[in-house]
Biopython code that builds the backbone (N, CA, C, O; Angstrom):
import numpy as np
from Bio.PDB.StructureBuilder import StructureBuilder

atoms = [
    (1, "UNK", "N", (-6.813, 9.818, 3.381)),
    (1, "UNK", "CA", (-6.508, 8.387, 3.413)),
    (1, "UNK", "C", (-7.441, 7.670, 2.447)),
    (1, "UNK", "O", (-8.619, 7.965, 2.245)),
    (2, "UNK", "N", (-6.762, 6.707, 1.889)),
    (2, "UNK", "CA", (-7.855, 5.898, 0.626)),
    (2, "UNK", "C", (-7.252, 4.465, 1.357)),
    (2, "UNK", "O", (-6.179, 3.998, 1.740)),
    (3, "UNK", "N", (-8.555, 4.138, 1.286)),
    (3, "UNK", "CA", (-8.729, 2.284, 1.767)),
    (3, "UNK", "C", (-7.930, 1.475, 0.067)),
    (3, "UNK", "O", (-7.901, 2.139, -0.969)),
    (4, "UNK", "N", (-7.514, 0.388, 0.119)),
    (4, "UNK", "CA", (-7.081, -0.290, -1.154)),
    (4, "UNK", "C", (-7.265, -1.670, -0.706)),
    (4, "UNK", "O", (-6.662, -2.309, 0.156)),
    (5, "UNK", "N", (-8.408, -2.045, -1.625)),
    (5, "UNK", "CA", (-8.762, -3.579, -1.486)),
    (5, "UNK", "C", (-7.043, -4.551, -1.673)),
    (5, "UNK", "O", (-5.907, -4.135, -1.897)),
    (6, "UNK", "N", (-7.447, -5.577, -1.510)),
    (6, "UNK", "CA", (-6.363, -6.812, -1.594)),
    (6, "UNK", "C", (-6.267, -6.303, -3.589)),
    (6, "UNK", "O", (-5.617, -5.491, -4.247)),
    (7, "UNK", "N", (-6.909, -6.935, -3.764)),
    (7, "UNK", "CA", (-7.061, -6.442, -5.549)),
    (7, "UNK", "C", (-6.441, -5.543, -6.020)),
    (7, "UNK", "O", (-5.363, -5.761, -6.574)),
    (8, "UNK", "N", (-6.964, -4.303, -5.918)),
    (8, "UNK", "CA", (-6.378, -3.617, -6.208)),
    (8, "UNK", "C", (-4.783, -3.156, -6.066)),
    (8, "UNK", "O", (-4.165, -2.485, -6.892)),
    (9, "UNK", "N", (-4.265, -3.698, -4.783)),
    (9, "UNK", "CA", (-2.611, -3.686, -3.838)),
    (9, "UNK", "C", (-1.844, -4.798, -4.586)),
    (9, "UNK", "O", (-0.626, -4.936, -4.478)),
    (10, "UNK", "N", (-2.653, -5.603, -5.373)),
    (10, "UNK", "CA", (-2.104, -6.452, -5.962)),
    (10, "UNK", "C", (-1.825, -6.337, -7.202)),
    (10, "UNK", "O", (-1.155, -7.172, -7.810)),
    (11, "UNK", "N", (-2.414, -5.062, -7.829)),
    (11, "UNK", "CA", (-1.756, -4.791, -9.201)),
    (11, "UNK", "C", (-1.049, -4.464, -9.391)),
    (11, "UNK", "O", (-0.692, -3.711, -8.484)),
    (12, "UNK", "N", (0.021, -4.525, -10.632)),
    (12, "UNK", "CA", (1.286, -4.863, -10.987)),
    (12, "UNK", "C", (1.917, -3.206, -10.967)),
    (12, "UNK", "O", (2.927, -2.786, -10.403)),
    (13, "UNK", "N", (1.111, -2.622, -11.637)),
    (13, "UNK", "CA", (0.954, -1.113, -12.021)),
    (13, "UNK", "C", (0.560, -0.231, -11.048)),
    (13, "UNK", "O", (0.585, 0.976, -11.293)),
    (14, "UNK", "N", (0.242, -0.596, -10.107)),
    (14, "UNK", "CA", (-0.539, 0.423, -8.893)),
    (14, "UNK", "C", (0.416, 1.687, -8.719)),
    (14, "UNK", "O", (-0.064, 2.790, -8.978)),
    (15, "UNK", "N", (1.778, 1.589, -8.284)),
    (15, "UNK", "CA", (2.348, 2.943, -8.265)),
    (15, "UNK", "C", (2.472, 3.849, -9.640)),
    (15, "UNK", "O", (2.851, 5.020, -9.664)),
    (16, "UNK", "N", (2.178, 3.264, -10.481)),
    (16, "UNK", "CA", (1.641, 4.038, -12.213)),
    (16, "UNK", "C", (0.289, 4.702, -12.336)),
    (16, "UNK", "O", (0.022, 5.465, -13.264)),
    (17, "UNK", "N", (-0.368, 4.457, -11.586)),
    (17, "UNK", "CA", (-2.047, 4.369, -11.215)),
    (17, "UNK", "C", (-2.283, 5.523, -10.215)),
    (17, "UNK", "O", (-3.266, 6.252, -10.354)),
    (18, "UNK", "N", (-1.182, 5.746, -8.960)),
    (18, "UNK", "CA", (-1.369, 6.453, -7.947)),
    (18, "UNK", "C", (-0.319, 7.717, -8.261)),
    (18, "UNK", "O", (-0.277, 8.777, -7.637)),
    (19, "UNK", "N", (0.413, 7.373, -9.253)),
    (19, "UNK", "CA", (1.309, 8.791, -9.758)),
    (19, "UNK", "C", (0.514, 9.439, -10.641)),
    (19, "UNK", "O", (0.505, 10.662, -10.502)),
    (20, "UNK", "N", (-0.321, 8.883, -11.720)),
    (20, "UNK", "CA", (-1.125, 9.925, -12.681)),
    (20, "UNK", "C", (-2.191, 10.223, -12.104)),
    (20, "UNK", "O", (-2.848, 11.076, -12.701)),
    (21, "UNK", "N", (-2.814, 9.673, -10.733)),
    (21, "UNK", "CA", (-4.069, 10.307, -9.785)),
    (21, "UNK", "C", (-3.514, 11.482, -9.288)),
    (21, "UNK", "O", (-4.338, 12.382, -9.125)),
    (22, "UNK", "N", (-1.981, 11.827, -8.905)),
    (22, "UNK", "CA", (-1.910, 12.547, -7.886)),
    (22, "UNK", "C", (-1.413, 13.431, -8.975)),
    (22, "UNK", "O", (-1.508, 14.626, -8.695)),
    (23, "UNK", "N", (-0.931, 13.173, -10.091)),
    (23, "UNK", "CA", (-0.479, 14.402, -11.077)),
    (23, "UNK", "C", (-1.922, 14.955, -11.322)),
    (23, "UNK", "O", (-2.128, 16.128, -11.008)),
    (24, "UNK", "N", (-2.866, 14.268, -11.818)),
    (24, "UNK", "CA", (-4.190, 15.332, -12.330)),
    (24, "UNK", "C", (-4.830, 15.788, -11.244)),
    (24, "UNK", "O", (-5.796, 16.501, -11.517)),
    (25, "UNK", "N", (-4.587, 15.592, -9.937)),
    (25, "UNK", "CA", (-5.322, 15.841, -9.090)),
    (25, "UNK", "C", (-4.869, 17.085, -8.203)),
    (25, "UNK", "O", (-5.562, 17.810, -7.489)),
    (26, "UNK", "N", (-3.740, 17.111, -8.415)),
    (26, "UNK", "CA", (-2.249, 18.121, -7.637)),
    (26, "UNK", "C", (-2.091, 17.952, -6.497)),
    (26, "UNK", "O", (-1.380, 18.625, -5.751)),
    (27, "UNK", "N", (-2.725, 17.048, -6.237)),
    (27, "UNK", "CA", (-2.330, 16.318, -4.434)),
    (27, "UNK", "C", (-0.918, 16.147, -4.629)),
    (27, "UNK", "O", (-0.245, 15.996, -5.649)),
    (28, "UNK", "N", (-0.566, 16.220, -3.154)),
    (28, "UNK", "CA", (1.078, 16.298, -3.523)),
    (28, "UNK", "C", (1.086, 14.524, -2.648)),
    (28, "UNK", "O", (0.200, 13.980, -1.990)),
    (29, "UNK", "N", (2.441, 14.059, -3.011)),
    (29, "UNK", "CA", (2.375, 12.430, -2.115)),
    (29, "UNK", "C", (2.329, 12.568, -0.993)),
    (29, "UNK", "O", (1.511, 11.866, -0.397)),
    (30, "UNK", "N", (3.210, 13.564, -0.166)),
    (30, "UNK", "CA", (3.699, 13.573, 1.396)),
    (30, "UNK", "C", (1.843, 14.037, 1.961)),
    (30, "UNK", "O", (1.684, 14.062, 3.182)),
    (31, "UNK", "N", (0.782, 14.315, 1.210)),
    (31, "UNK", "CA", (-0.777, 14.293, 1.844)),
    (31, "UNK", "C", (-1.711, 12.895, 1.555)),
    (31, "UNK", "O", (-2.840, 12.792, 2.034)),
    (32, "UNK", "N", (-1.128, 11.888, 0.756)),
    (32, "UNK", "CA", (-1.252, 11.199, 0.808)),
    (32, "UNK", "C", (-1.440, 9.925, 1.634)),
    (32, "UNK", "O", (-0.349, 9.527, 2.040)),
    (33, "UNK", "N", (-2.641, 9.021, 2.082)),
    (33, "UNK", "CA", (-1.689, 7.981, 2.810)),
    (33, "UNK", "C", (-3.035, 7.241, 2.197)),
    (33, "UNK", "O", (-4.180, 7.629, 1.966)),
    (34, "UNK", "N", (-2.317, 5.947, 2.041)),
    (34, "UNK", "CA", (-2.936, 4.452, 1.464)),
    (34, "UNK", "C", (-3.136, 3.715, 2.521)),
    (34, "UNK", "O", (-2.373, 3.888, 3.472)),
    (35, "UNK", "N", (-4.078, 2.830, 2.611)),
    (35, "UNK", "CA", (-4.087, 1.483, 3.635)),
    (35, "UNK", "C", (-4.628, 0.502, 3.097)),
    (35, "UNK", "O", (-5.684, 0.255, 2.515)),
    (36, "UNK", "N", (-3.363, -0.215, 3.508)),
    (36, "UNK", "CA", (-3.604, -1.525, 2.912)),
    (36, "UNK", "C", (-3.955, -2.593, 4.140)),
    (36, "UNK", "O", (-3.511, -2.590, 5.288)),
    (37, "UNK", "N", (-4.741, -3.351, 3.622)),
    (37, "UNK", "CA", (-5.268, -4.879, 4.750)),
    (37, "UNK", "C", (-4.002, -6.042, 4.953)),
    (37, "UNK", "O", (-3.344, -6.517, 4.027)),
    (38, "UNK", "N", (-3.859, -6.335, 6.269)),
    (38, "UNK", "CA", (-3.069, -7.370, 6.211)),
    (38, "UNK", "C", (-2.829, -8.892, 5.353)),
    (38, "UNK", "O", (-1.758, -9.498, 5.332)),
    (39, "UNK", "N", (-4.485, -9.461, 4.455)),
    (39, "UNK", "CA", (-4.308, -10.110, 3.744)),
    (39, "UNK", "C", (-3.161, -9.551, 2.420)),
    (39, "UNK", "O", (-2.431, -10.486, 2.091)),
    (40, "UNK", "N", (-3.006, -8.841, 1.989)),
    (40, "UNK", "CA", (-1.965, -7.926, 1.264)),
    (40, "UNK", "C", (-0.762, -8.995, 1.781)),
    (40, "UNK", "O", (-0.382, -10.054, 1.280)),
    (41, "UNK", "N", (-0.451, -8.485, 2.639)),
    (41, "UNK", "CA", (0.609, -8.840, 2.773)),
    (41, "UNK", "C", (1.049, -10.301, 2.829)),
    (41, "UNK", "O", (2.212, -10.665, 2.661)),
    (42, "UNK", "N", (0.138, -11.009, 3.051)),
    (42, "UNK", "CA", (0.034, -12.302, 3.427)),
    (42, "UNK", "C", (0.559, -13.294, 2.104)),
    (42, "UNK", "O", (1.579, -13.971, 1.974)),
    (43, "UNK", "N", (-0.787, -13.024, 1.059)),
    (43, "UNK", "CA", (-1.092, -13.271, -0.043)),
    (43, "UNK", "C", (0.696, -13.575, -1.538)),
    (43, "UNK", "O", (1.097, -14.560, -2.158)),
    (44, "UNK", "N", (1.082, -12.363, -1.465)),
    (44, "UNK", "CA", (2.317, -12.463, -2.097)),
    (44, "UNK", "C", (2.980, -11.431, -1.414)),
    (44, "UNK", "O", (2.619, -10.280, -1.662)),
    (45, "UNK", "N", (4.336, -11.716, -0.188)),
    (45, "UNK", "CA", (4.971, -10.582, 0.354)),
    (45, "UNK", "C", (5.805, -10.125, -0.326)),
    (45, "UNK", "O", (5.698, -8.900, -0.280)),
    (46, "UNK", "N", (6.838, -10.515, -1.137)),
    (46, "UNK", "CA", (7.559, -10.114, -2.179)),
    (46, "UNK", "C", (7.071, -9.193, -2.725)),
    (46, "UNK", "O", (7.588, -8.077, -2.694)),
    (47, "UNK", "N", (5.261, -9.630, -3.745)),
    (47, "UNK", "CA", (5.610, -8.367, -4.722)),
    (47, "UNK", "C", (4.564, -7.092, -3.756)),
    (47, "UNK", "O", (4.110, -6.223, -4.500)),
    (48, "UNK", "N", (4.242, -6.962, -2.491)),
    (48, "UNK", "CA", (3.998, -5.910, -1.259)),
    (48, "UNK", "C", (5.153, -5.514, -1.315)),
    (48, "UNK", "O", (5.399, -4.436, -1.855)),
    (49, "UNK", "N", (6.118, -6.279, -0.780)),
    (49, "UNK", "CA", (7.493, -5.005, -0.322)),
    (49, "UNK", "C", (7.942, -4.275, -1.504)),
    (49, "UNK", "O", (8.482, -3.177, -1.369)),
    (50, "UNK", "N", (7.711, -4.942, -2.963)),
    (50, "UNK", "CA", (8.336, -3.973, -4.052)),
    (50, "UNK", "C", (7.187, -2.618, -4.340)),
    (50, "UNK", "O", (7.505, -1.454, -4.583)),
    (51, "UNK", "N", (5.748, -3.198, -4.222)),
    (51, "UNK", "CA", (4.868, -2.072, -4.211)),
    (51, "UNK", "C", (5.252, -0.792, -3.373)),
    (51, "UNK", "O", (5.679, 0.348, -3.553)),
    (52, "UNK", "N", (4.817, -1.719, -2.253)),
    (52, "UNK", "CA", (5.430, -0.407, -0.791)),
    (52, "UNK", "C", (6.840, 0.658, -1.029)),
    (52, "UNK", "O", (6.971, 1.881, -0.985)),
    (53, "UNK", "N", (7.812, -0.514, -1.306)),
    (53, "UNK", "CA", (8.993, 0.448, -1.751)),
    (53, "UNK", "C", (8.717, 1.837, -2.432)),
    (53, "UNK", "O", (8.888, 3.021, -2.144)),
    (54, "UNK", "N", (8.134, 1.006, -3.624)),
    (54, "UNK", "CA", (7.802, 2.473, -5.154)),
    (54, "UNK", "C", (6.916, 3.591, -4.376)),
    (54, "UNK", "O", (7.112, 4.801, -4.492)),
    (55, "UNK", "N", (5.800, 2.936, -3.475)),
    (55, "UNK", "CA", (4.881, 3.860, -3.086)),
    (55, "UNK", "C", (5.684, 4.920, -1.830)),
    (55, "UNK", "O", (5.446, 6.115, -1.653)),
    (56, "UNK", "N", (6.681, 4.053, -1.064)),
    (56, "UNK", "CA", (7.698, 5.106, -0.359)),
    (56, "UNK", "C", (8.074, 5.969, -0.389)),
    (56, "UNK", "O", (8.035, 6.910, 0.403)),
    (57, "UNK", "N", (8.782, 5.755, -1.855)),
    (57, "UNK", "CA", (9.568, 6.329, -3.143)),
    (57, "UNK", "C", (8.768, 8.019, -3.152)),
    (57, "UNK", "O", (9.268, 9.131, -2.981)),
    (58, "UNK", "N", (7.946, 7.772, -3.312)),
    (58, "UNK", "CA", (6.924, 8.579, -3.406)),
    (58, "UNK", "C", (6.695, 9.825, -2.823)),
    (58, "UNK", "O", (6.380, 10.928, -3.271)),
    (59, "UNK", "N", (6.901, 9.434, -1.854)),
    (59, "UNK", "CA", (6.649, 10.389, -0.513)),
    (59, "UNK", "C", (5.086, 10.066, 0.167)),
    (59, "UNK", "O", (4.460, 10.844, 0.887)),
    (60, "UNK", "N", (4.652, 8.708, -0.269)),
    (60, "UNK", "CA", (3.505, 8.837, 0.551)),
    (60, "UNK", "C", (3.704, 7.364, 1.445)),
    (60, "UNK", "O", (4.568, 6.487, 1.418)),
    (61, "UNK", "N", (2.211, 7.601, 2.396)),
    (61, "UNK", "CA", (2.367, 6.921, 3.609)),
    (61, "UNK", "C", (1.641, 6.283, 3.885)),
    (61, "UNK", "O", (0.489, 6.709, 3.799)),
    (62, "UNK", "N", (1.886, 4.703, 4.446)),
    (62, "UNK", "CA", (1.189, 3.521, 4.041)),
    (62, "UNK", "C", (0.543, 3.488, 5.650)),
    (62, "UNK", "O", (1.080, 4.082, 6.586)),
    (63, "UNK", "N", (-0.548, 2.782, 5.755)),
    (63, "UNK", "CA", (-1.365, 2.400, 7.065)),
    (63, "UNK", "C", (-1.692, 1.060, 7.138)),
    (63, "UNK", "O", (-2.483, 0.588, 6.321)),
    (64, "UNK", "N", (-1.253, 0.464, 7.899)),
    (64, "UNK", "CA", (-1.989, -1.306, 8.430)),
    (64, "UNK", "C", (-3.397, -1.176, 8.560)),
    (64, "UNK", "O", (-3.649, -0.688, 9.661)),
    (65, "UNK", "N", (-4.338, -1.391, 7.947)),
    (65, "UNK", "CA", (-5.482, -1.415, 8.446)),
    (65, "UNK", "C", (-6.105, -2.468, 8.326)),
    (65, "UNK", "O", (-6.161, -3.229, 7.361)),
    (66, "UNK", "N", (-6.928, -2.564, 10.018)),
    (66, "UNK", "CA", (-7.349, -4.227, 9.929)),
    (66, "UNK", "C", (-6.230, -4.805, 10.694)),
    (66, "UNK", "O", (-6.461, -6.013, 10.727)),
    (67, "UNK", "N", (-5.195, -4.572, 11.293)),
    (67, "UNK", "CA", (-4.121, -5.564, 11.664)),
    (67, "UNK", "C", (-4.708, -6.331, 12.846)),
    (67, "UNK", "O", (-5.441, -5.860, 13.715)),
    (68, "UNK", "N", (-4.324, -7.432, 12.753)),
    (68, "UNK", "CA", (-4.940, -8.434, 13.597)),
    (68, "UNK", "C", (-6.184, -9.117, 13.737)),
    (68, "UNK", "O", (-6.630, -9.888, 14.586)),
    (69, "UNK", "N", (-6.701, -8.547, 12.497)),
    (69, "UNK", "CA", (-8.092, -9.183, 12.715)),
    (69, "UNK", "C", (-8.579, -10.380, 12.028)),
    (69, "UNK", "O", (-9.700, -10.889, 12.034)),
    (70, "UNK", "N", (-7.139, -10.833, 11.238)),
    (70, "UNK", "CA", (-6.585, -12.370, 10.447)),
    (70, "UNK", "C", (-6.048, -12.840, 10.487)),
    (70, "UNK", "O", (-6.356, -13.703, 11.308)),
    (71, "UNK", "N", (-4.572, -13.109, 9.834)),
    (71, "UNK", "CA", (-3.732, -14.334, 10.213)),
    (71, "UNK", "C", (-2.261, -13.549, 10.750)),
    (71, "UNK", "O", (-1.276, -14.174, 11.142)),
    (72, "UNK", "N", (-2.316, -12.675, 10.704)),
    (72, "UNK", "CA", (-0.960, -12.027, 10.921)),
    (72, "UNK", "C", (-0.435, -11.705, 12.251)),
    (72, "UNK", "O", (-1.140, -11.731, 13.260)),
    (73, "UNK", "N", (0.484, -11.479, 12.246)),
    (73, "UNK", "CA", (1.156, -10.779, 13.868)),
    (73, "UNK", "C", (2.578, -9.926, 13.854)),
    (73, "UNK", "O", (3.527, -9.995, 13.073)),
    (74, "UNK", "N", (2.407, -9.288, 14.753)),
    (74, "UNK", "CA", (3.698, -8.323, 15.013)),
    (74, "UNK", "C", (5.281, -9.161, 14.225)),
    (74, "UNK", "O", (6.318, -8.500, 14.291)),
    (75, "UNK", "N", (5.336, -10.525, 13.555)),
    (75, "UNK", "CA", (6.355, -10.744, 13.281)),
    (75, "UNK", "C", (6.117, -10.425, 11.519)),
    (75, "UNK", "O", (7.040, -10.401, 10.706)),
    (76, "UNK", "N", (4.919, -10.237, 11.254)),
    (76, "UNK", "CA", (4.675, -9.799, 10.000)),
    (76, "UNK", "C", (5.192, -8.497, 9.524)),
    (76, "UNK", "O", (5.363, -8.110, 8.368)),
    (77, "UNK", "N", (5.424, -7.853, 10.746)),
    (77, "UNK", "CA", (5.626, -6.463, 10.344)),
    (77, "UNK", "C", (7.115, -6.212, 10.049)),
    (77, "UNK", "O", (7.469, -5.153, 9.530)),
    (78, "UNK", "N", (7.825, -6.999, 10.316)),
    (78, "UNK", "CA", (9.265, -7.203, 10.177)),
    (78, "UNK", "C", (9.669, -7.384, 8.876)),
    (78, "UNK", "O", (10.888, -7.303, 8.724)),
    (79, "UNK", "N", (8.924, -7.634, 7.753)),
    (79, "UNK", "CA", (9.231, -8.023, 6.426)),
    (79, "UNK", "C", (10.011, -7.353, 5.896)),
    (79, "UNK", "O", (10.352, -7.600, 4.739)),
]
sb = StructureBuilder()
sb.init_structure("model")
sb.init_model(0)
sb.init_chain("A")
sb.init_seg("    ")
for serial, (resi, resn, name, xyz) in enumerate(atoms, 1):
    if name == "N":
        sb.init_residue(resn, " ", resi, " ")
    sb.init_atom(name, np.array(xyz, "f"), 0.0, 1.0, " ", f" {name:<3s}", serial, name[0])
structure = sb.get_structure()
């Protein structure tokens, strides 16, 4: 599991970033899992759900971490 600041979840390129880590690295995606903070989601949800999508895409697997400990709630998760 790799923690991913707000910053970083917010770059445009991130699933470009996490495909040439896992090519030089030979990690396969499905051992993968990312967590992202609920400010993420908060911040711009649009371009989260297109990230998340690509990172889906992938075969890897995303984690809430931190949920609830800011502005969000179980209706957030519905996005």
């Amino acid at each position: 599991a790799v923690n991913l600041s707000t910053r970083q979840f917010s770059n445009s390129d991130l699933a470009d970033v996490v495909i040439y880590a896992l090519a030089h690295s030979g990690l396969s995606p499905e051992r993968l899992e990312l967590e992202i903070t609920e400010t993420s989601l908060i911040e711009s949800p649009e371009e989260c759900l297109r990230t998340l999508a690509q990172l889906k895409n992938l075969g890897i697997t995303i984690a809430l971490d931190d949920f609830g400990t800011g502005y969000s709630s179980f209706s957030q998760l519905t996005m």
